[in-house]
N, C-alpha and C positions, 0 to 999 in steps of 0.2 A: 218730277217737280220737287222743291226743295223743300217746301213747306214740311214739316213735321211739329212735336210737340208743345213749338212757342215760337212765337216769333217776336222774342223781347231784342233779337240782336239789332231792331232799330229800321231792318231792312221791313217797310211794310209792303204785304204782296198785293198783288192788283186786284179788281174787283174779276175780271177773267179769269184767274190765275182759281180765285175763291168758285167761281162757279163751274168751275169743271175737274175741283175734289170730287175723288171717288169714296163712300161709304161714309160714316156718320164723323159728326165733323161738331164743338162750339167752338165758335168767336166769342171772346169776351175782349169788351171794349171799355177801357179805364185810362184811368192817370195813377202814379208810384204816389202822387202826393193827396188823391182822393180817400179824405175818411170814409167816405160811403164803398171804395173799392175794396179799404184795408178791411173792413168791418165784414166785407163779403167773402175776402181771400179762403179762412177757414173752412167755410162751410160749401164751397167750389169746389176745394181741395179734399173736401172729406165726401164728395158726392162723385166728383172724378176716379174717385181713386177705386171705385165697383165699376168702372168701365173703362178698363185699360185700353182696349180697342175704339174708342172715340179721339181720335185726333182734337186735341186744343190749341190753339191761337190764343193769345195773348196780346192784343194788340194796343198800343199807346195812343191815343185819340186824343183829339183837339184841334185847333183851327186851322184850315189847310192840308187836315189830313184825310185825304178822299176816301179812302175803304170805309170808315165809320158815316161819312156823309152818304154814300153809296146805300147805306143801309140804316140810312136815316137816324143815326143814335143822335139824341137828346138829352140824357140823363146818363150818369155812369155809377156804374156797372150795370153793362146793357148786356148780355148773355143773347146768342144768334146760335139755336138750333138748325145745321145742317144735315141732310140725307142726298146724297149725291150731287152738292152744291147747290138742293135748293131748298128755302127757310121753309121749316117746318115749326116752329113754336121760338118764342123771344120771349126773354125775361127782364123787365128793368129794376134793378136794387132788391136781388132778390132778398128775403131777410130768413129762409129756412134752406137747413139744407135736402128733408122731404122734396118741395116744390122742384130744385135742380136734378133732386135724381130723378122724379117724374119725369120732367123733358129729356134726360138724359136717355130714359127707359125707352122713351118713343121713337129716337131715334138709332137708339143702337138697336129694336128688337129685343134686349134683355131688360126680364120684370124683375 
């Protein structure tokens, strides 16, 4: 499957496609022009970056875009912890980046 570490090229993957990744997986579900995304961006990226082995998604959300209805986002930056393609912890507008490595910890296995 093609999915690998963003899927900003526009092409968003299917909700099947999401549920049958193998091993630890977040979605983060945003818009480029979301203050609340840009505000989150840093502290994603400084939490990601202790688990090189977690596949990220970066997906663009908004109306008509099914993967983020599929998983009910409502607010953005909504953060979807996967383990085998299924939700193990969800964060919306996280504001630390402690909280993100937490869920990060949980599903990669590393404290």
């Amino acid at each position: 499957m093609g999915l690998q570490q963003s899927a900003d090229s526009g092409v968003e993957p299917s909700r099947e496609d999401v549920d049958q990744l193998e091993g630890p997986t977040v979605i983060e579900f945003g818009a480029p022009w979301c203050g609340y995304c840009m505000a989150a961006r840093p502290l994603i990226d400084q939490a990601l970056a202790k688990h090189s082995n977690v596949r990220h998604l970066r997906i663009e959300d908004g109306p008509g875009r099914r993967l983020g209805r599929s998983f009910r986002v409502k607010l953005w930056p909504t953060l979807v912890f996967l383990r085998q393609g299924v939700e193990v912890e969800r964060l919306v507008r996280p504001s630390d980046s402690s909280t993100i490595e937490g869920a990060l910890a949980r599903i990669d296995g590393v404290a």
